[in-house]
N, C-alpha and C positions, 0 to 999 in steps of 0.2 A: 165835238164831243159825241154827238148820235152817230157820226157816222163812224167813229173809234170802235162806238159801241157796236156796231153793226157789220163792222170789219173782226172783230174778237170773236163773237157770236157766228160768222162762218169761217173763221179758222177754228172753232170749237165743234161746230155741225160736221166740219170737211175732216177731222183729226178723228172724230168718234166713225165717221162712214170706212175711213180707212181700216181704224182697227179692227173695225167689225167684219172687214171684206178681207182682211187677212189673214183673222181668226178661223174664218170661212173654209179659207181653202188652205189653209193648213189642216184644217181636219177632214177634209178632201182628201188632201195628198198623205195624210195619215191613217186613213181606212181603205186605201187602196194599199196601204203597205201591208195592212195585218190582215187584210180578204187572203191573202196568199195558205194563211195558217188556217184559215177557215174558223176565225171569231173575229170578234164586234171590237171597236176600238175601248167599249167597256170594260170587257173580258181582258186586252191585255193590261189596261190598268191594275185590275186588281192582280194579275198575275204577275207585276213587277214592285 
């Protein structure tokens, strides 16, 4: 039973690390697209 628990608890640590490292560099590779316009990836928010 503890170590269910302790196998959940790192596919829960390892799922959150991911989403986070993906969120990451998609907003990487998302302010490398709008530098071209020369604003921030704030800026194109609100302008869409």
């Amino acid at each position: 039973m503890i170590e269910e628990q302790h196998s959940l608890d790192d596919l829960r640590h390892g799922f959150g690390f991911l989403m986070h490292d993906t969120t990451r560099l998609m907003n990487r590779y998302y302010d490398r697209r709008v530098r071209i316009y020369g604003i921030t990836r704030t800026q194109w928010t609100l302008l869409t």
